[in-house]
Residue, then its C-alpha position, 0 to 999 in steps of 0.5 A: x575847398x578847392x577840390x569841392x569847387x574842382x568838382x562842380x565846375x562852379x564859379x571856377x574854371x581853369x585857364x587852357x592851353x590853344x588845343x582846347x585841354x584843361x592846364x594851369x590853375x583854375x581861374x575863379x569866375x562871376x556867376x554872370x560871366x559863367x552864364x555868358x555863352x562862348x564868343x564863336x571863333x572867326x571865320x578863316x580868312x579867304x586865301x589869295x588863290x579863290x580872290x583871284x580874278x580868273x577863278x571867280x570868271x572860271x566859275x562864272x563860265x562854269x555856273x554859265x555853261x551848266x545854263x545853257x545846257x540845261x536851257x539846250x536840254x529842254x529847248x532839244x526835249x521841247x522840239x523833239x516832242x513837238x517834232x514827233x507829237x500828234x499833229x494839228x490835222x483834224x481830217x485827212x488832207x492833200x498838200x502840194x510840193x511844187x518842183x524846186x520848193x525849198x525847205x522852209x517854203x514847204x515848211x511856211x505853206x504847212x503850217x500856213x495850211x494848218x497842218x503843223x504848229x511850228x515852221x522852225x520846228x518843221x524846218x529843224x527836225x527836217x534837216x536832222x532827219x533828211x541830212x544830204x536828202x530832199x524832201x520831194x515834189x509831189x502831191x501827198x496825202x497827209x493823214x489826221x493827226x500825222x506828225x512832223x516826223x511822219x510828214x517828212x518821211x512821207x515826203x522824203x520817201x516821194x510816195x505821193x498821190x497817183x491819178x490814173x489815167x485810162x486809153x481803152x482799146x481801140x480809140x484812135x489817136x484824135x481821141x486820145x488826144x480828146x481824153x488828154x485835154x479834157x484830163x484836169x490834174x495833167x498840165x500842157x498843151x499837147x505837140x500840134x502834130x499828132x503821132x500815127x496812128x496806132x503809136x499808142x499803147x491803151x492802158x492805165x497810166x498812173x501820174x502825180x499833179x503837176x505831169x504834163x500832157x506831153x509826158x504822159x503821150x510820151x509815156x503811152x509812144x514808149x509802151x506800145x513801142x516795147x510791147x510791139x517787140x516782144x509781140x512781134x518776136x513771139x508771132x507765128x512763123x506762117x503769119x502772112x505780115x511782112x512788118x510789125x506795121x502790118x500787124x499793128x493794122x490788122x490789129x487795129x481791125x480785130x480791136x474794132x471788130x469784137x470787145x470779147x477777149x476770148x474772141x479775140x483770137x478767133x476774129x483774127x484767125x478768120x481774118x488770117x485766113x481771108x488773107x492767105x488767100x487773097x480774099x477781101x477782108x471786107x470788115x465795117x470798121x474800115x468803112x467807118x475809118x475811111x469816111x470820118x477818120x480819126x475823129x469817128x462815126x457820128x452817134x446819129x449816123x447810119x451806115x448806108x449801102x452806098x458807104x460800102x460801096x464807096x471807095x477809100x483806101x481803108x474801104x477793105x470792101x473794096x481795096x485789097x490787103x490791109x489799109x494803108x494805116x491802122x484805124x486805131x489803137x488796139x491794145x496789147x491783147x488785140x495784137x498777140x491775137x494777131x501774132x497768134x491765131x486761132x487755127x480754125x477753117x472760118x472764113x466769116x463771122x456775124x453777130x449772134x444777138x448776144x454781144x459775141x459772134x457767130x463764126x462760120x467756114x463757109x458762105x452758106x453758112x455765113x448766109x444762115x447766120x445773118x439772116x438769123x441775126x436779121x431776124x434778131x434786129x427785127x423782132x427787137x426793133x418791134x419791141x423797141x416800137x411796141x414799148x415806145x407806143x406804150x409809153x406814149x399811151x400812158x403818158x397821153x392818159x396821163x396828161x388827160 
């Protein structure tokens, strides 16, 4: 009986020891005992050392610091993204730098003309971007779409926006100054006392918004001043011009005389050789010089007999040598022309009717030549006549 009830587990069970193996006897039980389940064991009880006060704040600042570096994370993701993100801009635009604007008043006036989404953003990535750079003044170019991150290497690197500003040769100093008042993007006044007269170099000046006048007048004084040395260093030996003065004003005259570079140097060769010896160089433009100045010949106003014969200092009909100053600006070609002439015989020149000249050694042949171009004047003031009647007549039947 008791070896069966063993076997079958039954209503029977046997008492055990603490680690859970069967010994002793067994202990018979009630069917409704033997269907209740197990009671669970309690829990082991918390040791002293996980209540402690410390470790509860040590894993406090843990879980909190995990935080924040999860929220740094995404904070860094979300700027750096917007930082390098496809910009607002939906067309190309200009923006101006002014001198001395500070990081956030450039990052304000961005995204105030909506070219960024977020100034802190701007301001942030700007300053990991730039560390002890600047952002420089100047006005940029910011294309569509452009990002921070493109913005703000466009403005660390100062490629800003160029404007040009253009002397041709051969305009005299009032004129320059005419072209410098009139320039809209240049700012300031100009000095009340204007430099001499071929003090300034004509050429294409490139500058940003915001260059003053005088920076720019400055700018063409230093040119013409570096390219007189190099010029006058490289001239002929025999050149009858004792300063590099003399060379500026016969320059000024070449300049004035002819707009054909390949002419240049043979214009000056005659005039070369009418100094060598001792002829007038009896050349219109010092005329003109002489009786209006810097300010220039009015369009309307013809040159009359009486304004050749009429003595002024710069009247090189009448005076001999140079004038005392040059007429006006002649460009750095004019003057390597001087510096170097054509070795030719001519004495004169004329115009031929085709925008160029017609050169000649001799006076005869100097007369031929002007009668030709007289010739030439003549038949086309008939066809300007002829064709003026024309119109009038078509504009008569016209009304009729």
């Amino acid at each position: 009986m008791n070896e069966r009830n063993s076997q079958k587990g039954g209503i029977f069970g046997r008492a055990g020891d603490k680690s859970g193996k069967e010994s002793g006897p067994i202990v018979p039980v009630s069917p409704s005992q033997a269907l209740k389940p197990e009671k669970a064991p309690q829990p082991p009880k918390r040791s002293r050392r996980a209540r402690n006060q410390i470790v509860v704040f040590l894993n406090f600042v843990l879980s909190l610091v995990i935080l924040v570096l999860v929220l740094g994370v995404g904070v860094f993701w979300y700027g750096k993204t917007e930082f390098e993100g496809e910009g607002p801009l939906d067309r190309t635009t200009n923006y101006m730098v002014r001198e001395g604007a500070a990081l956030n008043q450039i990052a304000r006036g961005l995204e105030r003309e909506g070219i960024i989404t977020n100034q802190r953003v701007f301001s942030l990535g700007a300053k990991s971007v730039l560390g002890d750079d600047t952002l420089k003044a100047g006005e940029y170019e910011i294309k569509a779409g452009s990002s921070m991150r493109e913005i703000v290497d466009l403005m660390q690197s100062g490629k800003s926006i160029l404007h040009a500003f253009t002397v041709p040769e051969g305009q005299t100093v009032a004129q320059v100054f005419q072209r410098l008042r009139e320039e809209p993007v240049l700012v300031g006044d100009l000095p009340e006392e204007m430099p001499a007269e071929g003090a300034l170099l004509p050429e294409t000046y490139k500058f940003s918004r915001g260059t003053s006048r005088i920076e720019i007048l400055e700018q063409m004084e230093r040119a013409q001043t570096r390219a007189l040395e190099q010029i006058w260093a490289r001239r002929a030996s025999d050149l009858p011009l004792e300063t590099p003065e003399e060379l500026v004003i016969l320059a000024s005259i070449v300049e004035k005389e002819t707009a054909r570079a390949d002419e240049r140097p043979r214009v000056a060769g005659v005039f070369i050789n009418r100094l060598n010896r001792g002829m007038r160089l009896q050349s219109d433009p010092t005329i003109i010089y002489g009786l209006f100045g810097g300010e220039g010949k009015p369009s309307d106003r013809p040159i009359y007999r009486s304004d050749i014969d009429k003595p002024t200092p710069y009247n090189t009909y009448v005076i001999d040598g140079l004038p005392p100053t040059p007429i006006a600006n002649p460009g750095r070609e004019a003057m390597e022309a001087v510096a170097n002439p054509s070795r030719t015989n001519d004495l004169y020149f004329v115009a031929d009717g085709t925008g160029g000249h017609a050169f000649a050694e001799t006076l005869d042949d100097h007369n031929s030549n002007v009668a030709r171009w007289r010739r030439i004047e003549a038949e086309r003031e008939q066809a300007a006549a002829e064709e003026a009647a024309k119109q009038a007549g078509e504009e008569a039947s016209g009304g009729n």
